[in-house]
TORPAKOL-6568 format. One line per 2 residues: their letters; for each residue x, y, z of N, C-alpha, C. Coordinates in pm, whole numbers. Layout:
<nuses>
a) X/Y/Z/X/Y/Z/X/Y/Z  ...
</nuses>
This chain:
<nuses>
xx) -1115/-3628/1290/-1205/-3522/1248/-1152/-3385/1287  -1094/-3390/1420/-1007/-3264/1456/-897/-3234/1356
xx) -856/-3336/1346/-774/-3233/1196/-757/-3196/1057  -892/-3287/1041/-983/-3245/895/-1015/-3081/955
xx) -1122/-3085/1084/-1165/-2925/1078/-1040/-2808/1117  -927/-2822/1112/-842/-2744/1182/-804/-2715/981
xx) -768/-2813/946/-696/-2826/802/-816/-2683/716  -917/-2714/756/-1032/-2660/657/-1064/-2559/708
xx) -1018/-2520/848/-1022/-2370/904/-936/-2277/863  -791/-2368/855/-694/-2283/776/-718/-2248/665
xx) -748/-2363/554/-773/-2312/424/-862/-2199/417  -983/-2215/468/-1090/-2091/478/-1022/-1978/518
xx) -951/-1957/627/-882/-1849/701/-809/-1772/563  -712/-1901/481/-602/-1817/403/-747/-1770/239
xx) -837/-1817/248/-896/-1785/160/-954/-1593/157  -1001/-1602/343/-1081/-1485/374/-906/-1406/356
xx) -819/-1400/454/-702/-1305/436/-710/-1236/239  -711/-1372/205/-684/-1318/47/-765/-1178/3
xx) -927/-1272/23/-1038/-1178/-19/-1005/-1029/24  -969/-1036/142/-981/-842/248/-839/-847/161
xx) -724/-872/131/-607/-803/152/-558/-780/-16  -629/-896/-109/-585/-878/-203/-421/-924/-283
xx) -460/-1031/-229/-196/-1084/-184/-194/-1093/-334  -235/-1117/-465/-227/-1141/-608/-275/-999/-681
xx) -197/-954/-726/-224/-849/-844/-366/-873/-944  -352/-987/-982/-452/-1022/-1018/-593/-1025/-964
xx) -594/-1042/-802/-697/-1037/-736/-749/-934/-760  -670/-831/-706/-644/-676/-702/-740/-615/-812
xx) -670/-658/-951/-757/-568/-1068/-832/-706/-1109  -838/-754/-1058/-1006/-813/-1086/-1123/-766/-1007
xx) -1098/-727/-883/-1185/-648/-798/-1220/-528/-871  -1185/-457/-933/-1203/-310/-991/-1329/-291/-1075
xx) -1406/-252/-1040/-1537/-222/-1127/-1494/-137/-1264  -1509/-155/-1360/-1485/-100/-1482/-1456/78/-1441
xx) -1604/133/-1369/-1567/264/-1422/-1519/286/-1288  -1454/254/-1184/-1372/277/-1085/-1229/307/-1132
xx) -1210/238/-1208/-1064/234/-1293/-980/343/-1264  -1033/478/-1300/-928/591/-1269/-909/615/-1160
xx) -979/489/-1041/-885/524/-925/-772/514/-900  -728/382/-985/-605/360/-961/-494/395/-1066
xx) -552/474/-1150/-445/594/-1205/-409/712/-1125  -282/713/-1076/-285/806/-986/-295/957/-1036
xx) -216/990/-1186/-224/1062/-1268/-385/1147/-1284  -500/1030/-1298/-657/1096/-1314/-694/1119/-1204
xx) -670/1061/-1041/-682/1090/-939/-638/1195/-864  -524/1246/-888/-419/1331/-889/-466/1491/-906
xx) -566/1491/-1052/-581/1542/-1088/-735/1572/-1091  -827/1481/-1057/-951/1531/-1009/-970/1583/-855
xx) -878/1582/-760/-846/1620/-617/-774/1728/-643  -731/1797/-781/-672/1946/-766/-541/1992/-726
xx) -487/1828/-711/-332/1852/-687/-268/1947/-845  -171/1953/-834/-50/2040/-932/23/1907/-983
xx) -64/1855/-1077/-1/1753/-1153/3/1783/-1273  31/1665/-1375/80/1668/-1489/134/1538/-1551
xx) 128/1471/-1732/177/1415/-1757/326/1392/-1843  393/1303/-1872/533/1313/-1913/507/1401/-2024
xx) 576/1476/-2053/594/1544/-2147/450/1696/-2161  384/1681/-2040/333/1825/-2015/437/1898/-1899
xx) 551/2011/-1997/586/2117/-1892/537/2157/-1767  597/2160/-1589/581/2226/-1518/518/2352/-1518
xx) 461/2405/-1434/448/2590/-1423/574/2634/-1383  666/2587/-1278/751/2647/-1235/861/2547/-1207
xx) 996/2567/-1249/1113/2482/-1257/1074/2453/-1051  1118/2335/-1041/1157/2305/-877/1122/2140/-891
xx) 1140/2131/-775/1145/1946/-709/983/1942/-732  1009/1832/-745/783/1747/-794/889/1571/-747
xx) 760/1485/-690/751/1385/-733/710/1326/-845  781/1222/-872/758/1203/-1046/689/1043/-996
xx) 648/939/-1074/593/798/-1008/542/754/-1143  496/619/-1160/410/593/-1249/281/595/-1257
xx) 192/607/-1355/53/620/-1329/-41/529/-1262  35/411/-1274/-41/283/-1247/99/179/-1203
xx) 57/137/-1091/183/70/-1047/73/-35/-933  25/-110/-965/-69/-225/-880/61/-329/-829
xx) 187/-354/-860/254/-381/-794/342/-351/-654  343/-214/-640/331/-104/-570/476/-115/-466
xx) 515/-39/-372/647/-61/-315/723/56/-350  602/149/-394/708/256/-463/758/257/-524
xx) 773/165/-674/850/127/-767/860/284/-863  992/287/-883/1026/397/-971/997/513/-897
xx) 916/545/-825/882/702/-727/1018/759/-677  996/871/-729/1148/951/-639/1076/1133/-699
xx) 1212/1151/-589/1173/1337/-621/1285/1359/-718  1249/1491/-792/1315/1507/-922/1315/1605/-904
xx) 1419/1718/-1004/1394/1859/-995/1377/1879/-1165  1290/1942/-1196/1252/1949/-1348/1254/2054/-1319
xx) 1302/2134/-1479/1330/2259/-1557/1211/2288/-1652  1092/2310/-1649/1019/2310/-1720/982/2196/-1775
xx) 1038/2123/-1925/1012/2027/-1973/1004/1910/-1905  917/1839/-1913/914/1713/-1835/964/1561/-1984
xx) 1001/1603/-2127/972/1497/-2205/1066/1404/-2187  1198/1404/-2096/1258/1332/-2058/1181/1185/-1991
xx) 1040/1212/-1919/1006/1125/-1836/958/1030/-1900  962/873/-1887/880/776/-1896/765/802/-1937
xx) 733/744/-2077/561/784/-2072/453/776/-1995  466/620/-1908/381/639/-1783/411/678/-1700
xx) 488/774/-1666/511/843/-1524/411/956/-1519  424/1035/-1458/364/1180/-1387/436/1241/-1262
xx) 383/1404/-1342/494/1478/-1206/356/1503/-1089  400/1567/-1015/304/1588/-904/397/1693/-759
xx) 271/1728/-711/335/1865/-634/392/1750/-529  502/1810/-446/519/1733/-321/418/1795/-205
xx) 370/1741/-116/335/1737/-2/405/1672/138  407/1765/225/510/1742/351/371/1703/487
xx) 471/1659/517/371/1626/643/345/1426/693  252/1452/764/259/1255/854/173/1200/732
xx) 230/1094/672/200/993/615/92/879/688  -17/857/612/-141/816/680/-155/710/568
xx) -137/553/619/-266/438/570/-346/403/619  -490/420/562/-592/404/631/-703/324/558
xx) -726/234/680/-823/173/588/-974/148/637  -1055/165/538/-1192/172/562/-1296/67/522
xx) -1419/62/620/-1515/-52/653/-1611/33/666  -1725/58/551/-1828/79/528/-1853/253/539
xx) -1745/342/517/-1673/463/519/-1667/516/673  -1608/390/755/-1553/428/887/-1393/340/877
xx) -1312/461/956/-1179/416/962/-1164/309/1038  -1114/195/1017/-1097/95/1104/-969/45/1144
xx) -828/66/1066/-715/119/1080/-638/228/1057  -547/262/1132/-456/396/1088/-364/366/1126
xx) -252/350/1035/-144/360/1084/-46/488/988  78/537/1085/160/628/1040/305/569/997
xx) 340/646/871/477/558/829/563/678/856  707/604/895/838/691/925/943/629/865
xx) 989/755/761/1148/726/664/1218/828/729  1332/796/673/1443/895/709/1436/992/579
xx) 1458/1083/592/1422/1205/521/1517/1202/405  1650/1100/387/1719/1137/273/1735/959/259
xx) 1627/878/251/1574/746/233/1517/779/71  1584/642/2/1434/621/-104/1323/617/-62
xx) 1220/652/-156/1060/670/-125/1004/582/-86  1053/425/-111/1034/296/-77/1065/274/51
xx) 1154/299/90/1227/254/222/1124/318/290  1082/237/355/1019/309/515/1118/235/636
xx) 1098/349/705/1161/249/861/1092/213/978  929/252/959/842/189/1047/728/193/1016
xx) 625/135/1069/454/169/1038/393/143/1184  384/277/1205/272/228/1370/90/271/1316
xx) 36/176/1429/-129/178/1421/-122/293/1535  -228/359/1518/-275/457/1607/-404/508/1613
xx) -444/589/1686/-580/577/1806/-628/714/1714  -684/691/1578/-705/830/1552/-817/815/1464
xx) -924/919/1424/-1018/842/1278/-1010/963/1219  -1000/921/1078/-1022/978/977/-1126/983/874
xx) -1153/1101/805/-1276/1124/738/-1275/1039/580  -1347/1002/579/-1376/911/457/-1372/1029/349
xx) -1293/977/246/-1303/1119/136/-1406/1107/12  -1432/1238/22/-1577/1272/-36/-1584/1206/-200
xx) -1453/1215/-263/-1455/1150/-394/-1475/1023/-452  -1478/985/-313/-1548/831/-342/-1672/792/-273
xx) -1719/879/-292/-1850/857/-249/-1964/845/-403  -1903/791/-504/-2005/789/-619/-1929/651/-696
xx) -1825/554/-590/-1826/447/-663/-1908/356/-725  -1886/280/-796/-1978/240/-818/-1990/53/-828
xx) -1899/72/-787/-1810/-126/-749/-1873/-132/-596  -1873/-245/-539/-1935/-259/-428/-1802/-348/-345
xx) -1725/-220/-265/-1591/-283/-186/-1623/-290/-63  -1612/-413/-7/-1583/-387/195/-1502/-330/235
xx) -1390/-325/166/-1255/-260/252/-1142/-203/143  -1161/-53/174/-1109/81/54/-973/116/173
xx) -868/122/133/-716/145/187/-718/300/110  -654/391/218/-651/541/158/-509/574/190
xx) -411/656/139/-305/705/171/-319/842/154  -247/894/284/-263/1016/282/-135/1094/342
xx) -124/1215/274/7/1307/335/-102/1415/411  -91/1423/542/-188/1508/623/-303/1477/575
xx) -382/1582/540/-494/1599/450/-500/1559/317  -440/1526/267/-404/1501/67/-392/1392/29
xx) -521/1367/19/-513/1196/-38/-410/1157/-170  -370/1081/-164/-242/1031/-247/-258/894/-335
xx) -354/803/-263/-353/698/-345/-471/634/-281  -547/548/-384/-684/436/-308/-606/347/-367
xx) -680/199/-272/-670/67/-308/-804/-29/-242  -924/-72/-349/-989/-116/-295/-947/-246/-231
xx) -879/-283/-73/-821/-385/-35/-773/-290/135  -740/-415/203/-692/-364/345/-542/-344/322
xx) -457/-309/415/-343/-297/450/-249/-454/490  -190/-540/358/-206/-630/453/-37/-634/542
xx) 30/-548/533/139/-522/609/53/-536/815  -47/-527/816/-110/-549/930/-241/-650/921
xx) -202/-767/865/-266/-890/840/-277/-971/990  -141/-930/1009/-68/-1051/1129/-150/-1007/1300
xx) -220/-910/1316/-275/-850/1433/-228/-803/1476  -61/-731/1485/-7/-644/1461/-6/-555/1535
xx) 29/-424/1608/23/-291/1580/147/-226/1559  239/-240/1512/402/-237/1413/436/-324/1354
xx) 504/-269/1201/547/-263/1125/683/-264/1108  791/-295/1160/936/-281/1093/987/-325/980
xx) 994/-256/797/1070/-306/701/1185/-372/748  1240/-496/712/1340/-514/677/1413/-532/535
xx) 1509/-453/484/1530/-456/359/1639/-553/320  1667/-542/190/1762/-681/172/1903/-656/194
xx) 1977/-512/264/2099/-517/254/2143/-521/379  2016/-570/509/1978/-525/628/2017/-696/697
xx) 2037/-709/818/2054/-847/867/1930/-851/921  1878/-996/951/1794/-1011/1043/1847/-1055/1197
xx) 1812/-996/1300/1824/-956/1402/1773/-1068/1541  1758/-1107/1640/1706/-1136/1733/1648/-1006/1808
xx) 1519/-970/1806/1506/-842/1892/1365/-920/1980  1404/-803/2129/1370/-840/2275/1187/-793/2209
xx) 1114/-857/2254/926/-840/2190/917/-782/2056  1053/-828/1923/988/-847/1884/951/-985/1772
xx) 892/-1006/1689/919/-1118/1610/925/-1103/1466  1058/-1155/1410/1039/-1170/1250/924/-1216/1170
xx) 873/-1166/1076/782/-1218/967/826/-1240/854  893/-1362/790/978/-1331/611/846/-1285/545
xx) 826/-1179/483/720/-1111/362/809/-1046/260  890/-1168/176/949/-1102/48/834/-983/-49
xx) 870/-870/-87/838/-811/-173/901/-725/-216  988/-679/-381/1051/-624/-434/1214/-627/-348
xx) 1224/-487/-254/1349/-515/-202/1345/-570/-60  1236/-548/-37/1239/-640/146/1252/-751/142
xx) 1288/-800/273/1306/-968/299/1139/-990/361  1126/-847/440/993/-928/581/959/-807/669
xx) 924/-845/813/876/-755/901/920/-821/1034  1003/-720/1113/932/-747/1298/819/-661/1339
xx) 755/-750/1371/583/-717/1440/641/-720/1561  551/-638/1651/527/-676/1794/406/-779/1834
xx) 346/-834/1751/227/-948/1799/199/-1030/1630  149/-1124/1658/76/-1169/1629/-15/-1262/1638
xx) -102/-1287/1541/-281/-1370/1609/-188/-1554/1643  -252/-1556/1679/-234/-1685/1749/-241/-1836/1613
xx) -275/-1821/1540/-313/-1860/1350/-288/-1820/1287  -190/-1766/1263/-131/-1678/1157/-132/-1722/1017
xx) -205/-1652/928/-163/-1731/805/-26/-1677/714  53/-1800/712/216/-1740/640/201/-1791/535
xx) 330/-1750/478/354/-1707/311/342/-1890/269  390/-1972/352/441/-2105/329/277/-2153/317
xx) 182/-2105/407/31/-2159/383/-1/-2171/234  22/-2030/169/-18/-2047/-16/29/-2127/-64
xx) 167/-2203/-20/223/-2298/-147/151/-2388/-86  135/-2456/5/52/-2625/80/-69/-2594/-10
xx) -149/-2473/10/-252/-2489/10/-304/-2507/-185  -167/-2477/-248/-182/-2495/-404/-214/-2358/-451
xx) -207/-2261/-364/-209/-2094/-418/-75/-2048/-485  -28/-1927/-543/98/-1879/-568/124/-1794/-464
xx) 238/-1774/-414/309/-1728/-309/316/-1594/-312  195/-1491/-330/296/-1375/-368/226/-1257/-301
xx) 286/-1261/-185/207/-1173/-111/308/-1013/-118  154/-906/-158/199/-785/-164/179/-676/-83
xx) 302/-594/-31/236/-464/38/234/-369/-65  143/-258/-62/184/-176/-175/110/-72/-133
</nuses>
């Protein structure tokens, strides 16, 4: 009977991880309440927060560097995002892309439980890194203000993920962070041109997605649910950070 209930704790366990984290794209935009939708256009979001955006083929105000990205990327990893320097015309770009002002400053994922912060962590690239590449994610001791534009959703989420450059919200995802699934409080990418390592506290995690292999954490829960749980358990394997 002990390992009927251990078997059926796990399953439940990898069921709840799913629900908060969202590991299937599909999960993802099935969660989305119809008229929530333009949250996850970053393009309509972008642009109801008053950033200096724009779509492919709407001209700049002023020739200089913009981030360019796609409008909708639920696969996420930064796919296609990079800085660009446009001359006015933008009709070169991808139809679903968009330009957008850059913003400097500490990179914030944060995620929220009932519009209180319940994680924060800060990401660190090297400054002449693809946009993808990160080289760390720490949790930290800080709270942040729930932003006011979502305060008229109308989907009913437990747990809203916010990205932010300082102050400047950048992206929602109704779902947690699940790069900090594992109990966690770091993050190390490892990418695919990168070895994996023996390091002193800490431990490998394989979490294939796009170009990574995984993560060294400094902890994790004592039950961990891994990537190998979805295939036993008859799920698809496809767990996403994004």
């Amino acid at each position: 009977m002990d390992v009927k209930r251990n078997i059926a704790d796990k399953v439940n366990k990898i069921y709840q991880i799913k629900s908060m984290y969202h590991l299937e794209v599909s999960d993802e935009w099935n969660s989305i309440h119809h008229e929530d939708m333009w949250i996850y256009n970053k393009l309509f979001l972008s642009h109801r927060l008053g950033h200096l955006c724009g779509p492919a083929g709407c001209p700049v105000p002023l020739s200089g560097y913009y981030i360019v990205r796609p409008s909708i990327n639920l696969l996420g990893m930064g796919r296609f995002s990079r800085i660009e320097y446009l001359e006015k015309s933008t009709d070169h770009l991808h139809p679903a892309e968009f330009w957008c002002e850059i913003f400097k400053g500490t990179h914030y994922s944060v995620d929220f439980s009932n519009q209180k912060s319940e994680l924060v962590v800060i990401g660190e690239r090297e400054e002449d890194s693809p946009l993808y590449k990160w080289k760390k994610w720490t949790k930290i001791d800080k709270k942040i203000k729930f932003p006011s534009i979502l305060n008229s959703l109308k989907g009913d989420y437990e747990w809203i993920n916010c990205e932010f450059i300082e102050d400047n919200l950048i992206e929602v995802h109704f779902r947690r962070n699940p790069d900090f699934r594992y109990g966690n409080s770091i993050a190390i990418p490892i990418w695919k041109e990168e070895n994996i390592e023996k390091i002193d506290n800490l431990t490998y995690i394989k979490d294939e997605d796009f170009l990574r292999k995984g993560f060294y954490i400094d902890s994790r829960d004592s039950n961990p649910v891994k990537s190998s749980d979805f295939n036993k358990s008859g799920e698809k394997n496809d767990q996403k950070s994004r």
